[in-house]
RODRENZA-129925 format. One record per residue (C-alpha): x, y, z; residue number from 1; residue in three letters. Coordinates in nm, 3 decimals. Each point is the difference from the previous one (the first is absolute). Layout:
[[X; Y; Z]; NUM; ALA]
...
// end
This chain:
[[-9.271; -17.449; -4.284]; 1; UNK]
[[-0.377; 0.118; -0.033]; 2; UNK]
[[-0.019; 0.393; 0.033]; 3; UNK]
[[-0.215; -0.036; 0.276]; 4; UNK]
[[0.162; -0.272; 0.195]; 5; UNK]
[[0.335; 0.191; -0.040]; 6; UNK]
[[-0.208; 0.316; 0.161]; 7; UNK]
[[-0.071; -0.228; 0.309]; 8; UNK]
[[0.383; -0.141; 0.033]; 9; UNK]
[[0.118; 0.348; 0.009]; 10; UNK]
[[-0.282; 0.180; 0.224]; 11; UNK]
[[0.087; -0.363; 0.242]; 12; UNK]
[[0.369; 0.092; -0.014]; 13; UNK]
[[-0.033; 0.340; 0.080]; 14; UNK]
[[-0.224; -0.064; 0.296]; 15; UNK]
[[0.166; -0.215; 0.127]; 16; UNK]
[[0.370; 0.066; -0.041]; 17; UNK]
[[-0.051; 0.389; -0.005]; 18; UNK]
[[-0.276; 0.065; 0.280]; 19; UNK]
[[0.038; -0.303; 0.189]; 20; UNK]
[[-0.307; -0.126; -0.062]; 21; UNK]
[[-0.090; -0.356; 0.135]; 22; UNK]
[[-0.121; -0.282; -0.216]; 23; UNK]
[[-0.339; -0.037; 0.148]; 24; UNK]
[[-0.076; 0.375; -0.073]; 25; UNK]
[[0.129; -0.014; -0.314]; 26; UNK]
[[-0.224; -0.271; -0.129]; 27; UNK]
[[-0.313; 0.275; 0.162]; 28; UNK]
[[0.148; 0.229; -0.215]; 29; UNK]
[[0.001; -0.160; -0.298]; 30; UNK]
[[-0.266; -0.235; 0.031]; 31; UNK]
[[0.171; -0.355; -0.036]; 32; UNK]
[[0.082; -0.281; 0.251]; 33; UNK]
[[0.325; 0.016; 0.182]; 34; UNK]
[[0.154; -0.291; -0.161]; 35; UNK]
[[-0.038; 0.243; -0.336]; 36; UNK]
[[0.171; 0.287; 0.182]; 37; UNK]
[[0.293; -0.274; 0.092]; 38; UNK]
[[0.013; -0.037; -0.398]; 39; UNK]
[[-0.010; 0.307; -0.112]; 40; UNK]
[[0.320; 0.114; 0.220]; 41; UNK]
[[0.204; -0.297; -0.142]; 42; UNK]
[[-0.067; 0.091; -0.291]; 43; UNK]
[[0.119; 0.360; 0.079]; 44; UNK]
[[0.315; -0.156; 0.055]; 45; UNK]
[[0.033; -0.220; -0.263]; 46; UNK]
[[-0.068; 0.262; -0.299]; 47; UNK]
[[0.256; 0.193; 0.213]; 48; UNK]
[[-0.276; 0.299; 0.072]; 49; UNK]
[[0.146; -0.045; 0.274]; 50; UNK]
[[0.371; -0.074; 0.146]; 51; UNK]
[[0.079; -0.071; 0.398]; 52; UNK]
[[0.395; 0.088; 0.082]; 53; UNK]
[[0.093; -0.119; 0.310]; 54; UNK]
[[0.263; 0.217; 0.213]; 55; UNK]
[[0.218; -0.182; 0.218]; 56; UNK]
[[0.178; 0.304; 0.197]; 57; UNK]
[[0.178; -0.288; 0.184]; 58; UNK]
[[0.168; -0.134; -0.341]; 59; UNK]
[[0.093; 0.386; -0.069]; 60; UNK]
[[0.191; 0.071; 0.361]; 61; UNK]
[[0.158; -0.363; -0.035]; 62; UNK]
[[0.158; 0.134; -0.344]; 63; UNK]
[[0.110; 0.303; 0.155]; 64; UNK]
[[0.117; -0.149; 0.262]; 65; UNK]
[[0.250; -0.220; -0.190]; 66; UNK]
[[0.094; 0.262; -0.190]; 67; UNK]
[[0.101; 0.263; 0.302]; 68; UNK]
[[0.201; -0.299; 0.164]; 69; UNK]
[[0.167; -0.069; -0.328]; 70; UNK]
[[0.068; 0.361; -0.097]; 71; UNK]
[[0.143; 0.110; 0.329]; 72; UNK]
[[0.146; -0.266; 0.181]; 73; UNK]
[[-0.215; -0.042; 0.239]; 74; UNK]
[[-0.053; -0.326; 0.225]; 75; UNK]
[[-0.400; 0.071; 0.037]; 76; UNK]
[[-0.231; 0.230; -0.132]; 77; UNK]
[[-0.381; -0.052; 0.162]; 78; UNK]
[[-0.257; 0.236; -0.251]; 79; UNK]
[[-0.337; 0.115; 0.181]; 80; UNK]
[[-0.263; 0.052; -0.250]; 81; UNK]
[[-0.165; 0.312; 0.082]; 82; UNK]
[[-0.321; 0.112; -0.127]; 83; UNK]
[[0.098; 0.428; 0.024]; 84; UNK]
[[0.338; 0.140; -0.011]; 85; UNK]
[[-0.126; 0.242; 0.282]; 86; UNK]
[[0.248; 0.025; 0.242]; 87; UNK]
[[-0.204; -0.111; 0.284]; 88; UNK]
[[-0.122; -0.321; -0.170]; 89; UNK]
[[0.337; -0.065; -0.138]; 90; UNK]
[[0.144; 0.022; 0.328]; 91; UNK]
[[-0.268; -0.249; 0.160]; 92; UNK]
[[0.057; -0.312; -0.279]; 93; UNK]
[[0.366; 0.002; 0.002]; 94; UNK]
[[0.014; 0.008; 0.426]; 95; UNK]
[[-0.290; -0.290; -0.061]; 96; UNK]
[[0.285; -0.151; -0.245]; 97; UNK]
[[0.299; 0.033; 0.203]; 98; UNK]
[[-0.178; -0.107; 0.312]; 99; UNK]
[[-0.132; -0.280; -0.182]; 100; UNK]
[[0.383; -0.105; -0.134]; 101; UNK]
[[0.157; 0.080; 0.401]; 102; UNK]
[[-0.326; -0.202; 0.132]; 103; UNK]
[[0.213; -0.342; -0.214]; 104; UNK]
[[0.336; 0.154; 0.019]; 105; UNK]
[[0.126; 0.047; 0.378]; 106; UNK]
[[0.116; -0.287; 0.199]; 107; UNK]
[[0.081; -0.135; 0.337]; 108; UNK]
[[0.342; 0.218; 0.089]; 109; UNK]
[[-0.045; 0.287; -0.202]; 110; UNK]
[[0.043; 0.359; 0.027]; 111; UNK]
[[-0.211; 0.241; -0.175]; 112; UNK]
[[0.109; 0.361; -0.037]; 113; UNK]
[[-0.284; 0.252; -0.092]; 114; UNK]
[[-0.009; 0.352; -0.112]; 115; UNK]
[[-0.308; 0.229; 0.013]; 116; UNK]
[[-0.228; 0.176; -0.204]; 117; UNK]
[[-0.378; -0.025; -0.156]; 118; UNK]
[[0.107; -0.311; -0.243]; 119; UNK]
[[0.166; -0.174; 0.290]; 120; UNK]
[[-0.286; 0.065; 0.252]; 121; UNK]
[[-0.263; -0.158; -0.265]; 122; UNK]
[[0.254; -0.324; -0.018]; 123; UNK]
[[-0.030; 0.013; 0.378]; 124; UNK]
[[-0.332; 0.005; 0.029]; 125; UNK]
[[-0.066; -0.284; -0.224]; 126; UNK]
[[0.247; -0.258; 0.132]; 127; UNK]
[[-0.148; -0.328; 0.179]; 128; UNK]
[[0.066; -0.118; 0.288]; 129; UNK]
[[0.281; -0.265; -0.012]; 130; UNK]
[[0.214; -0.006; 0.339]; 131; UNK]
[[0.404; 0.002; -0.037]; 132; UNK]
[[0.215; -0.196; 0.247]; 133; UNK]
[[0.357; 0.147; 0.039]; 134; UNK]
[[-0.073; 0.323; -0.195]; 135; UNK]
[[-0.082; 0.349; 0.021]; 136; UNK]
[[-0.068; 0.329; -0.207]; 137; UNK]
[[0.200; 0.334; 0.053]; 138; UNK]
[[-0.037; 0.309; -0.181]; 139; UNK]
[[0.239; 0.113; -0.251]; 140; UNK]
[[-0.003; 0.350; 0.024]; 141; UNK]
[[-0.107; 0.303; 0.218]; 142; UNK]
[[-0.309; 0.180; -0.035]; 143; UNK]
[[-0.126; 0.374; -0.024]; 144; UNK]
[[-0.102; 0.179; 0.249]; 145; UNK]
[[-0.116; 0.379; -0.177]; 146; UNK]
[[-0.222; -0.064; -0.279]; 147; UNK]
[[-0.371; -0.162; -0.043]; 148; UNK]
[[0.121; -0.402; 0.055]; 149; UNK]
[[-0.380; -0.169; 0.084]; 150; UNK]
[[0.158; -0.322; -0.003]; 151; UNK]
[[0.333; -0.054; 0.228]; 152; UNK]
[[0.244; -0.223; -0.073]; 153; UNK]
[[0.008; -0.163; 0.297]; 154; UNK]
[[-0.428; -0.111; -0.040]; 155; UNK]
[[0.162; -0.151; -0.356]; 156; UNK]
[[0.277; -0.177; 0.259]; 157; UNK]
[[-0.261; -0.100; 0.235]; 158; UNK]
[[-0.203; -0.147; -0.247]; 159; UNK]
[[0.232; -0.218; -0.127]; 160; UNK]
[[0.126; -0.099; 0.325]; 161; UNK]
[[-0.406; -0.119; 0.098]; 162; UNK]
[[-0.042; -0.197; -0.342]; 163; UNK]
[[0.299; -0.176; 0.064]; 164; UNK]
[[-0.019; -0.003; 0.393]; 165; UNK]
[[0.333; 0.145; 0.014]; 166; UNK]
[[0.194; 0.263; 0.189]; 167; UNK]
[[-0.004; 0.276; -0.176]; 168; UNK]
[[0.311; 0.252; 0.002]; 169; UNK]
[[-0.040; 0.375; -0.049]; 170; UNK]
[[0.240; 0.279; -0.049]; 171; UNK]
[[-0.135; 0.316; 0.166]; 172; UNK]
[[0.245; 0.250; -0.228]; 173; UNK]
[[-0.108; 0.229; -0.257]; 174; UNK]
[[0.114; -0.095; -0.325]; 175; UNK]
[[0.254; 0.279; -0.065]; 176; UNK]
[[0.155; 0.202; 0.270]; 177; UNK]
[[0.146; 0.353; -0.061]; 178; UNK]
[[0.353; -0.079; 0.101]; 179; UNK]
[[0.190; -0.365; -0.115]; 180; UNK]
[[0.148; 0.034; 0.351]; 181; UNK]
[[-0.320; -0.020; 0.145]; 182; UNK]
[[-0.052; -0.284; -0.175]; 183; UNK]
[[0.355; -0.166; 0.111]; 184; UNK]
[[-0.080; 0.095; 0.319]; 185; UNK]
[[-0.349; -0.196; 0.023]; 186; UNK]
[[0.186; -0.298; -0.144]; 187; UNK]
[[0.226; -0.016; 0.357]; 188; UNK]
[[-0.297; -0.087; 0.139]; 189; UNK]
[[-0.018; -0.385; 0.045]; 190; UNK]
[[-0.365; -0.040; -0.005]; 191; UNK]
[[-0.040; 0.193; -0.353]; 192; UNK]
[[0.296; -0.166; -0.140]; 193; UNK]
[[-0.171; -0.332; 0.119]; 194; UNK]
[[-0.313; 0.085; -0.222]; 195; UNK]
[[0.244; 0.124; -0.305]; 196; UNK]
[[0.187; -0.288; 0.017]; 197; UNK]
[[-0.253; -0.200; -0.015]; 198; UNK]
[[-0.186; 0.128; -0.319]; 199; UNK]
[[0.336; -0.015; -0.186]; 200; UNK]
[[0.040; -0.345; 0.090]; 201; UNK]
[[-0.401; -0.115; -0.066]; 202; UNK]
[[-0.002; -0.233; -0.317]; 203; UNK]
[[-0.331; 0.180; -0.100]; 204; UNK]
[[-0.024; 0.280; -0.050]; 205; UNK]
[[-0.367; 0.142; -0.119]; 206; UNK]
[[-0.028; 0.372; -0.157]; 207; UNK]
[[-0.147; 0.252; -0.179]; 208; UNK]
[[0.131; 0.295; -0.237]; 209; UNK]
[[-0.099; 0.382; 0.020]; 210; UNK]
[[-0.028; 0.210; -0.282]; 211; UNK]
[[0.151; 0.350; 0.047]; 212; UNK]
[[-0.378; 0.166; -0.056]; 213; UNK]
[[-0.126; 0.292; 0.160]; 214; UNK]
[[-0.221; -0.169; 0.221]; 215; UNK]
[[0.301; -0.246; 0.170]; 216; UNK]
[[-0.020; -0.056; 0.362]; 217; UNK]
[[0.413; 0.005; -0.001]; 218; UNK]
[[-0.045; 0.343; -0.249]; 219; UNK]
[[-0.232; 0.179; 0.267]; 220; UNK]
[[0.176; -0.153; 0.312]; 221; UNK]
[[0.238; 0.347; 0.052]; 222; UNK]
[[0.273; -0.198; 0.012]; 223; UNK]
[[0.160; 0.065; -0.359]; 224; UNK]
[[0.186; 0.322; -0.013]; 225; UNK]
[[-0.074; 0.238; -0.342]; 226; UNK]
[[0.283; -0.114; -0.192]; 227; UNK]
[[-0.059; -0.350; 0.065]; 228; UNK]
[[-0.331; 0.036; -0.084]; 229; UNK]
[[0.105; 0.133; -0.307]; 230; UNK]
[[0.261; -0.249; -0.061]; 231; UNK]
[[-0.278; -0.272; 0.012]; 232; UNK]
[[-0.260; 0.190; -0.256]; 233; UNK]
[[0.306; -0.027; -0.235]; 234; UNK]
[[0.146; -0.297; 0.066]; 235; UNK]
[[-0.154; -0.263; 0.209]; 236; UNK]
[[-0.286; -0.202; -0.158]; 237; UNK]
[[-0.045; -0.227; 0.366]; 238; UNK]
[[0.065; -0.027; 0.310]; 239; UNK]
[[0.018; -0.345; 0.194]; 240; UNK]
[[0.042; -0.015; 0.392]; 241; UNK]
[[-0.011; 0.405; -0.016]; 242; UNK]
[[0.286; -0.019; -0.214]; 243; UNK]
[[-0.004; 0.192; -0.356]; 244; UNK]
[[0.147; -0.181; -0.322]; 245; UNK]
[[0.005; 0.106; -0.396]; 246; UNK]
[[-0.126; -0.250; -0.294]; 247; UNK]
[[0.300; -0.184; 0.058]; 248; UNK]
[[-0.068; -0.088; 0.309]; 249; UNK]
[[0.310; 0.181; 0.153]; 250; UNK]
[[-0.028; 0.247; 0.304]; 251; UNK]
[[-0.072; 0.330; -0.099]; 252; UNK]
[[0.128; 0.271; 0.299]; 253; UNK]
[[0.247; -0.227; 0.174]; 254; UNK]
[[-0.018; 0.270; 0.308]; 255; UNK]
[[-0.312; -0.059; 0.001]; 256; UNK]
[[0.007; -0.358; 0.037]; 257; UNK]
[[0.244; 0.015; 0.286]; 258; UNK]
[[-0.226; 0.190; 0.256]; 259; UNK]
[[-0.277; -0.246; -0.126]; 260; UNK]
[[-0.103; -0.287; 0.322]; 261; UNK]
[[-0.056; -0.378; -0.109]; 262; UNK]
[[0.094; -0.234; -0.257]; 263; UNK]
[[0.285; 0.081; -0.300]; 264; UNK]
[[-0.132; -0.099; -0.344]; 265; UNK]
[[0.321; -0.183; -0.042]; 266; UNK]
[[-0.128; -0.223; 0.280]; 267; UNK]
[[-0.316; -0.123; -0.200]; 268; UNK]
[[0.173; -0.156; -0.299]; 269; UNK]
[[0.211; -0.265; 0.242]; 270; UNK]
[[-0.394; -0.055; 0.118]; 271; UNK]
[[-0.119; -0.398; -0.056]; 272; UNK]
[[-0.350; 0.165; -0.052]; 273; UNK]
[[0.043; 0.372; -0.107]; 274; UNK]
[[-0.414; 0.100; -0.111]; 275; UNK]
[[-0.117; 0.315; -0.101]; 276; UNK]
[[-0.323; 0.040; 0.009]; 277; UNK]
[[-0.132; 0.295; -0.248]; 278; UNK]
[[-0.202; 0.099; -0.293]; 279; UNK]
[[-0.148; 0.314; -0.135]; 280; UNK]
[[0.032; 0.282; -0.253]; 281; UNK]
[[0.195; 0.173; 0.202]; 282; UNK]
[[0.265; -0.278; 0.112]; 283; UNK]
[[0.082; -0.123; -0.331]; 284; UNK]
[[0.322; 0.176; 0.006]; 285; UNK]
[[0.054; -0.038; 0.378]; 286; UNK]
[[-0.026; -0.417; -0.051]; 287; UNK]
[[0.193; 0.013; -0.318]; 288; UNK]
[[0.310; 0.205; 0.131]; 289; UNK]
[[-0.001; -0.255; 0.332]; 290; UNK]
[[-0.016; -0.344; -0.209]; 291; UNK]
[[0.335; 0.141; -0.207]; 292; UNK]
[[0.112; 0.066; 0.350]; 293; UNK]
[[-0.021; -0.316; 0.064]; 294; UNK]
[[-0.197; 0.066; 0.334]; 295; UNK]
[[-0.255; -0.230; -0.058]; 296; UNK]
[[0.014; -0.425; -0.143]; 297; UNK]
[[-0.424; 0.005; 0.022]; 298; UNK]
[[-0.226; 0.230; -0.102]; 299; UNK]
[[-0.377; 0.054; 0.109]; 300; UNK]
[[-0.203; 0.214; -0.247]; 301; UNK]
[[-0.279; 0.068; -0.227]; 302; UNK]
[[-0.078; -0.095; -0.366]; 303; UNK]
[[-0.016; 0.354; -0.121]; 304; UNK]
[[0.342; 0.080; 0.151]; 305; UNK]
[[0.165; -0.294; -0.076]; 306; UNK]
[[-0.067; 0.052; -0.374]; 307; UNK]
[[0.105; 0.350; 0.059]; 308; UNK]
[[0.365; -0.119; 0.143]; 309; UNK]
[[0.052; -0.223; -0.324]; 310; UNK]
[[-0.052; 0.309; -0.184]; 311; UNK]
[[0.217; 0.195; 0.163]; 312; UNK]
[[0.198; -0.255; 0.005]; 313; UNK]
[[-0.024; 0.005; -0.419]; 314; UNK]
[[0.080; 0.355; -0.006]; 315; UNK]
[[0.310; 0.026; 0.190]; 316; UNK]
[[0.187; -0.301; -0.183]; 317; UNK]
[[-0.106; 0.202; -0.346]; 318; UNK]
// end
């Protein structure tokens, strides 16, 4: 290739590749005819000056995907491809995700069980409307009541319950009471035995995990006494449903668990659809510890976490 001609190819590349530079104004800049510029970039290619890699992120969360189901034992696994791992962002493409997979999932006849949180309400938000005949939604677990909640679980209830023009069932109950008598006490009532009952039996059952951080709702909600709080900074790595559980996935502070309202963990594996919707730096360990739990048969989550959990996942069978 002529010195000079080779000048052109490259000064065409760079303009056009590197500072997006159209055609037209590239043949200004260098003086030739369009049809030259056309020319002069093919031949970029072709002397390999310069080399176009296409990246499918699709084909990457498809392969991940595969492998998480394979790897744990899972009977779905639905991978969001998100652009950030900020938490906010994650949060919004995997509730786009799971919304997405509950928008093709739920039937005529079924019951959907929900839990709450930030992850959930983003699924919530983004679910279409498809009206239900013969079904309805209940909440899983109680709420909190003494700590900064801007979302309440029963909006994440209620939203559900409009997408899918359902009743919606609520359980007005904090999520751990001080006193497991309390707690056997508010069962005797029909009406909140109705709404438990109800969740346990739902063949969906649609949640998120927490991660024991400083910032947690369930952390700041006053309702943990000092040595449980300390129990969970050394031992739990989750909680699901309020309920606190080590990388295992077993229960961490059994008393604990028993003065805790709503749905047992136990519960969730007999589930036909058991889906835990999570992803994050922060809930790698939470998501890991409830899949060997066997809490959850589909998982909703991110590309960066999922390749996380096969890591992890590496590391402990080494």
């Amino acid at each position: 290739m002529q010195n000079d001609k080779f000048k052109k190819v490259i000064e065409a590349a760079k303009m056009y590749y590197q500072l997006d530079y159209s055609q037209n104004e590239i043949a200004a800049s260098l003086g030739v005819s369009r049809p030259t510029v056309s020319r002069l970039l093919q031949q970029a290619k072709a002397e390999g000056i310069v080399s176009i890699e296409i990246v499918d992120p699709t084909e990457d969360t498809e392969r991940l995907s595969k492998s998480l189901q394979q790897r744990f034992q899972l009977n779905q696994v639905i991978i969001a491809f998100t652009p950030s791992y900020e938490d906010s962002i994650v949060k919004r493409y995997i509730g786009q995700a799971a919304a997405a997979y509950l928008n093709e999932l739920v039937k005529d006849g079924d019951t959907i069980g929900a839990s709450w949180g930030s992850t959930m309400y983003q699924a919530a938000l983004h679910l279409n409307a498809k009206a239900l005949r013969n079904s309805f939604v209940v909440q899983l677990n109680g709420g909190v009541t003494d700590a900064d909640v801007r979302i309440s679980p029963s909006e994440i209830v209620h939203l559900f319950g409009r997408a899918f023009n359902v009743t919606p069932y609520f359980m007005y109950l904090p999520a751990i009471v001080d006193h497991i008598v309390v707690k056997q006490a508010m069962l005797t009532d029909r009406h909140i035995r109705s709404v438990m009952d109800k969740g346990r039996n739902a063949n969906i059952a649609v949640f998120t995990a927490g991660a024991p951080t400083p910032d947690s709702v369930l952390i700041n909600s006053n309702y943990l006494r000092d040595d449980e709080l300390e129990g969970i900074r050394n031992r739990a790595v989750g909680d699901i449903c309020s309920r606190y559980y080590d990388l295992n996935g077993d229960i961490c502070l059994p008393e604990l668990d028993g003065r805790t309202v709503g749905i047992e963990l136990a519960d969730l594996r007999s589930k036909e659809h058991s889906i835990l919707v999570a992803g994050g730096a922060s809930k790698v360990n939470a998501i890991y510890g409830a899949i060997k739990g066997k809490y959850s048969n589909t998982l909703v989550t991110d590309q960066i976490t999922a390749k996380a959990l096969l890591d992890k996942l590496q590391t402990q069978e080494n």
